[in-house]
RODO-2510 file (C-alpha; in nm, 4 decimals, decimal comma):
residues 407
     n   res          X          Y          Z
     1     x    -6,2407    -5,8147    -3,9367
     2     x    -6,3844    -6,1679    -3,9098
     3     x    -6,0869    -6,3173    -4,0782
     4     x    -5,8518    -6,2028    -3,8166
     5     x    -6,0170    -6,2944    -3,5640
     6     x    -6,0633    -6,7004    -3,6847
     7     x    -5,6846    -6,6566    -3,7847
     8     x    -5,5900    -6,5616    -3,4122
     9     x    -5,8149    -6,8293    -3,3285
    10     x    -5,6603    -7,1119    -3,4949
    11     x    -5,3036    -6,9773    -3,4903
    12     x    -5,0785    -7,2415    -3,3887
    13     x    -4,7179    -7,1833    -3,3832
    14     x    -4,4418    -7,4166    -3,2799
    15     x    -4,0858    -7,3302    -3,2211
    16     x    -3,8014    -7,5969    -3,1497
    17     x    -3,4669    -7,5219    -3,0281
    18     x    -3,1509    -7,8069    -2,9924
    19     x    -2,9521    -7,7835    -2,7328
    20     x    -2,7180    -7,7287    -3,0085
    21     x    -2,3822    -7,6172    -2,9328
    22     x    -2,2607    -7,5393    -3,2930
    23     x    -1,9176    -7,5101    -3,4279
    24     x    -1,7954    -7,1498    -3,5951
    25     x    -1,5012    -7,1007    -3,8337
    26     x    -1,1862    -6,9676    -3,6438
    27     x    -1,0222    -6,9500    -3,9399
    28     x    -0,7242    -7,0932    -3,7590
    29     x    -0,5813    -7,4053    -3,6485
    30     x    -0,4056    -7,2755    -3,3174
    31     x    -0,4882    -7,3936    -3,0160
    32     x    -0,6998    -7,1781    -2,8488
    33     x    -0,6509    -7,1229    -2,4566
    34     x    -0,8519    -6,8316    -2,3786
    35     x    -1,2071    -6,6627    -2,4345
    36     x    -1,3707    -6,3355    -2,2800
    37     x    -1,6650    -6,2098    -2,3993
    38     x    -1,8027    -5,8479    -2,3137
    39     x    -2,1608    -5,8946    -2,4072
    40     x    -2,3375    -6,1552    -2,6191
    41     x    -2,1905    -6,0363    -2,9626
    42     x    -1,8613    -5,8674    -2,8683
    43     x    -1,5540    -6,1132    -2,7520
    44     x    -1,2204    -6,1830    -2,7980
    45     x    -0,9818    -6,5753    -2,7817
    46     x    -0,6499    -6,5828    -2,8112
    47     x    -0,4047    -6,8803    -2,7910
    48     x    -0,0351    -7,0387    -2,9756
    49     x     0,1551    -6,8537    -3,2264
    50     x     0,0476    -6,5325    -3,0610
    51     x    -0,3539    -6,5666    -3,2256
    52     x    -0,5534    -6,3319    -3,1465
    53     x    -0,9728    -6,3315    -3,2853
    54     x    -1,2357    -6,0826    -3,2684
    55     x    -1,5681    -6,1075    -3,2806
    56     x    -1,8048    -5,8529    -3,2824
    57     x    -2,1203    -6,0011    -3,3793
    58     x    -2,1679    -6,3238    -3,1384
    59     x    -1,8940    -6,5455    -3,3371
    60     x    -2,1146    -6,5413    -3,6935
    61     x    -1,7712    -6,3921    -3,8281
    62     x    -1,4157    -6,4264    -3,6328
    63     x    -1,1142    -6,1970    -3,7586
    64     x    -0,7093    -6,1962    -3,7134
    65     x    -0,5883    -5,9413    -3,5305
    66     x    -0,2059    -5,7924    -3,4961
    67     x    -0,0318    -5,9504    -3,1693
    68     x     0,3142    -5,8258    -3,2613
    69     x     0,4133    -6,1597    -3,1463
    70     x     0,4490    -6,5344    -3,2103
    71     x     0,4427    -6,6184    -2,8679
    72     x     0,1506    -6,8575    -2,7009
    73     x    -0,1017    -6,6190    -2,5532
    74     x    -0,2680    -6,7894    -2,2324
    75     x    -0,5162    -6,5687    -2,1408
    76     x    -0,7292    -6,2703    -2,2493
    77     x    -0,9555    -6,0415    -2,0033
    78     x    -1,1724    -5,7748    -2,1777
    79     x    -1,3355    -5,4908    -1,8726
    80     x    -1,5843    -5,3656    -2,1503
    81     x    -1,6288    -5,3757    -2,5604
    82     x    -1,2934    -5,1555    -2,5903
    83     x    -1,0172    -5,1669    -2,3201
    84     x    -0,8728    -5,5419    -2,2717
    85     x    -0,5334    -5,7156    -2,1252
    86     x    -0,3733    -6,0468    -2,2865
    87     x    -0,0765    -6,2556    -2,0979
    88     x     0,1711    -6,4937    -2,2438
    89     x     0,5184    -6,6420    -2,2656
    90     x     0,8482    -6,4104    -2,1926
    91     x     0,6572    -6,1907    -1,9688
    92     x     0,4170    -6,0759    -2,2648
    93     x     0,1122    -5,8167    -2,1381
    94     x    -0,0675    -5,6716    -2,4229
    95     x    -0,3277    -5,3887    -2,3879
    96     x    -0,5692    -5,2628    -2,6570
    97     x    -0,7694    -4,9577    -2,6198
    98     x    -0,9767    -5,0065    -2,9640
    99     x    -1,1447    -5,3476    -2,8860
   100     x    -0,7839    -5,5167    -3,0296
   101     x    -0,7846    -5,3015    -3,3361
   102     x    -0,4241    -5,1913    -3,1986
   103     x    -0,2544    -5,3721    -2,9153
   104     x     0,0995    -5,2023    -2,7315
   105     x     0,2981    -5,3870    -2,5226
   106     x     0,3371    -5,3405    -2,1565
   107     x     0,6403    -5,4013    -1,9495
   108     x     0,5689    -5,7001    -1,6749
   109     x     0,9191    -5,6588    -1,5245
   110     x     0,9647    -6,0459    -1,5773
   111     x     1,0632    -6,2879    -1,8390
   112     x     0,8383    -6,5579    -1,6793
   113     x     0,5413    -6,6792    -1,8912
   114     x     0,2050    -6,4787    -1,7762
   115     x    -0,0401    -6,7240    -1,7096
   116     x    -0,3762    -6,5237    -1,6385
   117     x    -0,4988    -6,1874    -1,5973
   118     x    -0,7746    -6,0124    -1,4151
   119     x    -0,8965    -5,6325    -1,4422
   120     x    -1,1794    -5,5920    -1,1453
   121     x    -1,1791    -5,2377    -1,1682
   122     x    -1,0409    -4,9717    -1,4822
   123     x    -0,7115    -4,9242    -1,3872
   124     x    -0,6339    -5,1690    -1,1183
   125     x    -0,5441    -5,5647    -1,2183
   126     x    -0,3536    -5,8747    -1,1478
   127     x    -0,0965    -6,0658    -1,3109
   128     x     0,0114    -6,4153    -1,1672
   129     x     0,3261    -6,5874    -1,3536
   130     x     0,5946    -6,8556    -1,2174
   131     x     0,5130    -6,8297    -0,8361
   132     x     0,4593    -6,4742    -0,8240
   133     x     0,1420    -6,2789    -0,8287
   134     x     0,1557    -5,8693    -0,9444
   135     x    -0,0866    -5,5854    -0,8793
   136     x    -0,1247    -5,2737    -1,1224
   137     x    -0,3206    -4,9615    -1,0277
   138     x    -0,2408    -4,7662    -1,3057
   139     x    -0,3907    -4,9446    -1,5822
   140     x    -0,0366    -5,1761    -1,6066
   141     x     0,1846    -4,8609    -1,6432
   142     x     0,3468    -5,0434    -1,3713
   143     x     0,3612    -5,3246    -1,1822
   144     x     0,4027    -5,4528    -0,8079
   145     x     0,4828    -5,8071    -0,6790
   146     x     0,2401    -5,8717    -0,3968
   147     x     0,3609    -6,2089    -0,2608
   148     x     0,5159    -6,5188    -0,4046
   149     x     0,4538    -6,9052    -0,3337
   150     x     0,7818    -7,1206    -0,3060
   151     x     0,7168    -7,4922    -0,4371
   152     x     0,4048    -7,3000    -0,6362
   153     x     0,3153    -7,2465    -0,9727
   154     x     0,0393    -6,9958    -1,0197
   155     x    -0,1907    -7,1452    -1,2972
   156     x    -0,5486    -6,9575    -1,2704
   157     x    -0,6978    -6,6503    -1,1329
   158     x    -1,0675    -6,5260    -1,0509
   159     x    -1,1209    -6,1136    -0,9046
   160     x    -1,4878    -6,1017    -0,8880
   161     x    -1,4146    -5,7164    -0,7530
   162     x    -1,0738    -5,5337    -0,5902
   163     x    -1,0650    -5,7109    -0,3202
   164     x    -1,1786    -6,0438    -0,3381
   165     x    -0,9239    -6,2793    -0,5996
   166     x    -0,8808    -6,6412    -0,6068
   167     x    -0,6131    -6,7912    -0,7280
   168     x    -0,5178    -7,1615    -0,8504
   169     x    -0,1441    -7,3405    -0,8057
   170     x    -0,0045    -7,6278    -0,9252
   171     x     0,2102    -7,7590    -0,6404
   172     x     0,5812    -7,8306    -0,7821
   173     x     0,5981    -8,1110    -0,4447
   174     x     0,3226    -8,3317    -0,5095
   175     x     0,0280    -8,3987    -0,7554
   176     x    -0,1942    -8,1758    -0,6111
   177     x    -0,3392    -7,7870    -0,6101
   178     x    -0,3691    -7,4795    -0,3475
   179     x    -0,7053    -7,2483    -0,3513
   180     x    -0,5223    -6,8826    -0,2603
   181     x    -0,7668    -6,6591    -0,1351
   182     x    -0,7238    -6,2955    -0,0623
   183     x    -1,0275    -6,0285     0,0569
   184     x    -0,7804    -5,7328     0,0825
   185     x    -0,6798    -5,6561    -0,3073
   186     x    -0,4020    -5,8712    -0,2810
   187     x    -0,1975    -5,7197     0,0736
   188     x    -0,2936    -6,0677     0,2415
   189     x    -0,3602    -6,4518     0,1296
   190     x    -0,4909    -6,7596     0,3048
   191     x    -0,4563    -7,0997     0,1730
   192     x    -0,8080    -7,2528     0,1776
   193     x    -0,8838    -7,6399     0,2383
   194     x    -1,0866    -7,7639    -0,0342
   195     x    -1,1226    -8,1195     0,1115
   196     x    -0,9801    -8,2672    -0,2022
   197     x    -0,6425    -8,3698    -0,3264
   198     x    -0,6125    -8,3474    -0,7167
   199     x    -0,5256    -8,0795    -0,9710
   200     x    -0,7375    -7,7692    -1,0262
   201     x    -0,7592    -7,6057    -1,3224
   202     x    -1,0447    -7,3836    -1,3468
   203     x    -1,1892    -7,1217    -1,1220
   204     x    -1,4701    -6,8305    -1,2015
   205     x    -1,6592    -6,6855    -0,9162
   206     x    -2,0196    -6,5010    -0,9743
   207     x    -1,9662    -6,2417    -0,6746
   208     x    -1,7904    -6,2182    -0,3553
   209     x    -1,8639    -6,5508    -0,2184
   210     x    -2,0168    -6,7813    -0,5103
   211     x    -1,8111    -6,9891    -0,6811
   212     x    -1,6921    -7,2788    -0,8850
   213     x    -1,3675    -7,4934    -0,9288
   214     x    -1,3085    -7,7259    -1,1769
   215     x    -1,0122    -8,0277    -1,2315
   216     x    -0,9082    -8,3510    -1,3051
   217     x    -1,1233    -8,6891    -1,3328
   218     x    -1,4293    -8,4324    -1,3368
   219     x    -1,4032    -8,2823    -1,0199
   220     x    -1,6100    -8,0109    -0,9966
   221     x    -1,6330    -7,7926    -0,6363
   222     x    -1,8518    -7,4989    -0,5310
   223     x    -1,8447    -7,2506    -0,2497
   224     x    -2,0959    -7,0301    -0,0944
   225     x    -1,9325    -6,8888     0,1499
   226     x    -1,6385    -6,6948    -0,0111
   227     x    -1,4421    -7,0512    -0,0293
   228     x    -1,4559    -7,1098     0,3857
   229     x    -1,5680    -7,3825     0,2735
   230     x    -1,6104    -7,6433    -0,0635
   231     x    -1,8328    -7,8709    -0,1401
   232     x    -1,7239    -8,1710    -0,3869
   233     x    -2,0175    -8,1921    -0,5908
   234     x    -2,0590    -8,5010    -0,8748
   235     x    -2,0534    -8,3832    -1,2193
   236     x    -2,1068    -8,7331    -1,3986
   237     x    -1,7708    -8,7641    -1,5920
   238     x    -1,4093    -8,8441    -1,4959
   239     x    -1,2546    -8,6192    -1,8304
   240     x    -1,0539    -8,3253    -1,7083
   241     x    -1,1964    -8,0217    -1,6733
   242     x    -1,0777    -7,7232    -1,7680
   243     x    -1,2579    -7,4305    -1,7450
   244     x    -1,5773    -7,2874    -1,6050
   245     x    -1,8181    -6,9826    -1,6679
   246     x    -2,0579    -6,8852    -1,3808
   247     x    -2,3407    -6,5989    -1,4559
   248     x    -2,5485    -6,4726    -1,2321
   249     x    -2,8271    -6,6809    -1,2669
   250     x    -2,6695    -6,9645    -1,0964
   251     x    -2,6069    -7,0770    -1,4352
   252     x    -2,2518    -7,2444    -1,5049
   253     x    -2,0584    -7,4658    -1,7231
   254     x    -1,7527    -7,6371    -1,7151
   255     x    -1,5520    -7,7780    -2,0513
   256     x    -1,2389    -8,0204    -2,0850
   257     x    -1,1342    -8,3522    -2,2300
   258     x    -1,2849    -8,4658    -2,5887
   259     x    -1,5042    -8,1961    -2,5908
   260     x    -1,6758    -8,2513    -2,2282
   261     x    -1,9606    -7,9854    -2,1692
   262     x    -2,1096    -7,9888    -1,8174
   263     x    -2,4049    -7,7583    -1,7592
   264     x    -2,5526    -7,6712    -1,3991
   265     x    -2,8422    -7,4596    -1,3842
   266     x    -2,7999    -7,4251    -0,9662
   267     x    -2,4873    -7,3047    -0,9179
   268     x    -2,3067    -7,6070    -0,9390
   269     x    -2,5026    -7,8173    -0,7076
   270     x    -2,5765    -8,0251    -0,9977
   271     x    -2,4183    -8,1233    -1,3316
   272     x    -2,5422    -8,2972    -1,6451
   273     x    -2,3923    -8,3274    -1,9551
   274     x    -2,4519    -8,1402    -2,2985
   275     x    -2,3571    -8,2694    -2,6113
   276     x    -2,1007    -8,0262    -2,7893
   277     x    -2,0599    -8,2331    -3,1458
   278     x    -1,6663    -8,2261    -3,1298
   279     x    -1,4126    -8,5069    -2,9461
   280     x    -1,1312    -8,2029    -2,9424
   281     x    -1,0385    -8,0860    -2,6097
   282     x    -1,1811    -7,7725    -2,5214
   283     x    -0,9867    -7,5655    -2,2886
   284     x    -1,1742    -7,2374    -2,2166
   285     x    -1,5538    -7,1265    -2,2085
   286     x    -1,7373    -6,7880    -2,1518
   287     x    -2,0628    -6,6558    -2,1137
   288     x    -2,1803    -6,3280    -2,1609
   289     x    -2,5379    -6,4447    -1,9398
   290     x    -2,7190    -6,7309    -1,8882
   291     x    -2,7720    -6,7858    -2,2944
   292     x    -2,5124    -6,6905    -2,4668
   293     x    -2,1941    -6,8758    -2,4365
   294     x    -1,8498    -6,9931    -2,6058
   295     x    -1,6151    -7,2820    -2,5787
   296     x    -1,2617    -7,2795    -2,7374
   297     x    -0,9623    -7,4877    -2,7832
   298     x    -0,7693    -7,7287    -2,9976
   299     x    -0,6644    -7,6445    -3,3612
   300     x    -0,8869    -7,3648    -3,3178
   301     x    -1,1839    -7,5099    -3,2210
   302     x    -1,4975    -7,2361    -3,1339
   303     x    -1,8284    -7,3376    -3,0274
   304     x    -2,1351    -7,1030    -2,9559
   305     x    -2,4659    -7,1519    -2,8038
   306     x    -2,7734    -6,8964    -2,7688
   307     x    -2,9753    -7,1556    -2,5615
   308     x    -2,7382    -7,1933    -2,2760
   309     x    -2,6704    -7,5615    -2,4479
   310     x    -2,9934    -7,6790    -2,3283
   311     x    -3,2176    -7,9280    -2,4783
   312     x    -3,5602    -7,7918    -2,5069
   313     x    -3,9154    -7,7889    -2,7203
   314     x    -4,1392    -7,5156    -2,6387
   315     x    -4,4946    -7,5648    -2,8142
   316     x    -4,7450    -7,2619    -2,8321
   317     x    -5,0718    -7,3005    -2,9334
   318     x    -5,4326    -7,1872    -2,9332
   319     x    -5,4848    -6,9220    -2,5974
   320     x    -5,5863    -7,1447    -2,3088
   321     x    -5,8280    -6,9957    -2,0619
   322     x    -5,6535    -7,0880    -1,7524
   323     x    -5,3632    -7,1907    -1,5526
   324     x    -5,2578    -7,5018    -1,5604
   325     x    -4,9607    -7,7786    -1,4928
   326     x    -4,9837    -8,1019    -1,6943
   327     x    -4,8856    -8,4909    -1,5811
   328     x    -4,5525    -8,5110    -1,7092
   329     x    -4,5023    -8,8394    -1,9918
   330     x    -4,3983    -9,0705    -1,9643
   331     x    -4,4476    -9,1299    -1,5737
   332     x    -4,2545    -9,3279    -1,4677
   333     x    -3,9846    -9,1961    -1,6754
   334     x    -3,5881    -9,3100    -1,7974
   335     x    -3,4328    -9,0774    -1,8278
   336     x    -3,6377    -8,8410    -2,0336
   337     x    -3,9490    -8,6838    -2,0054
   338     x    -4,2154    -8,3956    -2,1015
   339     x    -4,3996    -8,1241    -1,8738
   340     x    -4,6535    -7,9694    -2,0129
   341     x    -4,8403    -7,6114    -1,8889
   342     x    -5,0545    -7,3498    -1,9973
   343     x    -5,1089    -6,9951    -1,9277
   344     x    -5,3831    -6,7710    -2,0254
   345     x    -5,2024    -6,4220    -1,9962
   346     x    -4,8403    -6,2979    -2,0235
   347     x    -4,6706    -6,3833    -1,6838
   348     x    -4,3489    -6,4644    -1,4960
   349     x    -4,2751    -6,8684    -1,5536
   350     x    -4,0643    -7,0447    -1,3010
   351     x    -4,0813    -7,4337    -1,3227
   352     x    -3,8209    -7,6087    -1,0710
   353     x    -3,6991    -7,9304    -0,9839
   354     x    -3,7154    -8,0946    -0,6475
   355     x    -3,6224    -8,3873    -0,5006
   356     x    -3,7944    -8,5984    -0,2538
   357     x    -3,6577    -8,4281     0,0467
   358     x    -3,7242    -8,0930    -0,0722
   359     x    -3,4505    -8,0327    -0,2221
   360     x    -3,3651    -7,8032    -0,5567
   361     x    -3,2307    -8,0038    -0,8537
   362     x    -3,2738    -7,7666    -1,1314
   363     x    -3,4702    -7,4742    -1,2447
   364     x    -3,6234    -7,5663    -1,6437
   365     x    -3,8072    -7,2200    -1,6863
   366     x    -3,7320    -6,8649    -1,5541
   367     x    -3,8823    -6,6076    -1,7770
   368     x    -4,1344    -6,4172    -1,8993
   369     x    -4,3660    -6,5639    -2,1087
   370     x    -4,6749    -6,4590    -2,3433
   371     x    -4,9846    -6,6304    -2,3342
   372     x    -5,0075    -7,0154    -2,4341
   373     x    -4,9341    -7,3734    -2,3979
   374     x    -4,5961    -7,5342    -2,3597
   375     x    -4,4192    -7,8154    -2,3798
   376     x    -4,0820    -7,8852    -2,2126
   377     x    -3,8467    -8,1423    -2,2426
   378     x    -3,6380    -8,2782    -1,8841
   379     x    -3,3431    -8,4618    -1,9245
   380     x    -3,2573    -8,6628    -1,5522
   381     x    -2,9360    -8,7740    -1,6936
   382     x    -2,7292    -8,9196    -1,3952
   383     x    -2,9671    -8,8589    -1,1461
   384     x    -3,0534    -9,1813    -0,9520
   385     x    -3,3971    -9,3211    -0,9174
   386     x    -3,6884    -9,2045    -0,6543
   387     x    -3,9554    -8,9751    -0,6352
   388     x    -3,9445    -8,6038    -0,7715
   389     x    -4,1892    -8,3079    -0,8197
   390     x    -4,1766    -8,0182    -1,0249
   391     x    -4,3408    -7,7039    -0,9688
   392     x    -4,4808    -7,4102    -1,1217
   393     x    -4,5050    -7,0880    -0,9897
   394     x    -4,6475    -6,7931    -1,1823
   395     x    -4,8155    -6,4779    -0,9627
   396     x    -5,0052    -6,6228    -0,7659
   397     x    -5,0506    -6,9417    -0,9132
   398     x    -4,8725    -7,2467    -0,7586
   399     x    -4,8936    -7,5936    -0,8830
   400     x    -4,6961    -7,9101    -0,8152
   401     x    -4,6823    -8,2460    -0,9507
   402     x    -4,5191    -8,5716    -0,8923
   403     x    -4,3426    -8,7770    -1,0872
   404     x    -4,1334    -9,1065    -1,1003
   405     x    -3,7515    -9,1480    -1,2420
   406     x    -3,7110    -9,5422    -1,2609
   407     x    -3,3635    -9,6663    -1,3702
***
């Protein structure tokens, strides 16, 4: 009985995670285009010569499956482990059942290539090809134009539910894109002004009124409001983007050009960049939450993270007896530096970000956490200089500290 209890005394343990975004063997050299995940170990890419992969244990092992087809496959949409929809060239719409252990063909009604795909609901989900855009309520038994664009090519689509959709064009007229909104399933769309002329390639909304577009020279956009109105936000790098994943923790991330990883842990208020290890382009990325996320594209390029991509080192030691939030070091700081706190029971951790006006800039710790001391890691990568404080919050323990980014 003594020994244990020097041996909890003493015990120190330290755990250190990369921000690693790690490469995984596709097995294929296609280009991959699309990526849906169902949870964090079940999801599906597809992309050229009619690949489709399956993975049902996060990515550790990806397998073939039967397309039918040697067609490019643009996009793949999964509504749980088991039922799923992919789109491609001649008016392909494949369906699976058996998480992809079979896939059928549909009929579209078109010869047009299928660009995206979107199942809000079961049975009922959207098609957009050429400058058309399709409803089926019958699980794609059948399909009905809603509306068509003249001078528009549909590119990208986002259904957070029914009735709310978002969709992307490329306008045939001049070098620009169109946001098309509709709240009605589809029976009505509005062209929306995003205050910026340029292409858009990405779109992925978190509910009814959050989201995110992504596009060329790094233009990243974000909406609060249902897309009434956009915000340009800066994102740090002028490589095309094109893709984005939003979860519901206000987490997203956008990929693109030479392997381009943006991470914003506010919704897109903010970027910063994450290193992915590859210079291939990546042109799709999703997350099953805030963690667990994966980027694909060129001659079959798949990376995974489990950490969200984040750069962090988490250090617990000996119990402490109180709460308590460290002076961050260096101080001033360019542009990294370390916050250290301690708790003395299990609790809720939130550490955020501010800036000097009060402003949120990023949230580094939202969980529940045992007992200990930590040790974080804050990267102010393209941030400019000034004043900032970070706070932590845990029951009813508030602390906040200054500190001082100097470029």
């Amino acid at each position: 009985m003594q020994t244990l209890k020097i041996s909890l005394l003493v015990f120190i343990l330290s755990i250190s995670i990369s921000a690693q975004w790690y490469q995984q063997n596709s097995g294929t050299s296609a280009e991959l285009l699309s990526v849906s995940f169902s949870d964090t170990n079940i999801g599906s890419a597809v992309g050229t010569l009619g690949t489709i992969l399956r993975t049902t244990n996060g990515g550790i092992l990806w397998n073939a499956q039967t397309s039918g087809t040697t067609n490019t496959l643009h996009w793949v949409d999964f509504y749980d482990s088991s039922l799923g929809y992919v789109v491609g060239n001649g008016g392909i719409i494949l369906k699976t059942t058996n998480g992809g252990d079979d896939w059928f063909n549909l009929q579209s009604g078109t010869n047009y290539d299928i660009r995206a795909v979107s199942f809000p609901e079961e049975n009922i989900g959207y098609i957009i090809y050429s400058k058309y855009v399709a409803k089926t309520i019958n699980g794609g038994e059948s399909w009905t134009v809603l509306k068509d664009f003249p001078g528009d090519l549909l590119y990208a689509m986002c259904f957070s539910d029914n009735s709310h959709g978002t969709i992307l064009t490329i306008y045939q007229y001049g070098q620009t894109s169109k946001i098309l909104r509709t709240n009605d399933g589809g029976n009505s769309w509005i062209e929306q002004n995003s205050g910026v002329y340029a292409y858009l390639f990405g779109v992925d909304f978190v509910d009814a009124l959050n989201g995110i577009i992504v596009g060329m020279n790094g233009l990243t956009i974000r909406t609060t409001d249902g897309g009434y109105t956009w915000i340009n936000r800066v994102s740090g790098t002028s490589k095309i983007l094109e893709d984005v994943s939003y979860t519901e923790t206000n987490s997203a991330t956008a990929v693109g050009y030479e392997g381009t990883i943006l991470h914003s842990s506010n919704g897109g208020n903010r970027w910063t960049n994450q290193v992915s290890n590859t210079g291939r382009r990546l042109m799709a990325v999703s997350f099953a939450d805030s963690n667990n996320g994966t980027a694909v594209g060129e001659n079959g390029t798949i990376l995974h993270t489990t950490s969200g991509g984040i750069t962090f080192l988490e250090v617990y030691e000996e119990l402490p007896k109180e709460f308590s939030l460290s002076q961050n070091y260096p101080n001033p700081f360019n542009p990294v530096t370390k916050i250290k706190y301690s708790i003395p029971q299990s609790s809720k951790v939130v550490i955020k970000v501010f800036d000097i006006l009060g402003n949120e800039i990023e949230t580094l710790v939202n969980e529940e956490k045992p007992a200990g001391t930590y040790e974080i890691t804050w990267f102010a990568e393209g941030l400019p200089s000034g004043i900032y404080f970070y706070q932590l919050k845990t029951g009813k323990y508030v602390e906040t500290k200054k500190m001082l980014l100097m470029k």
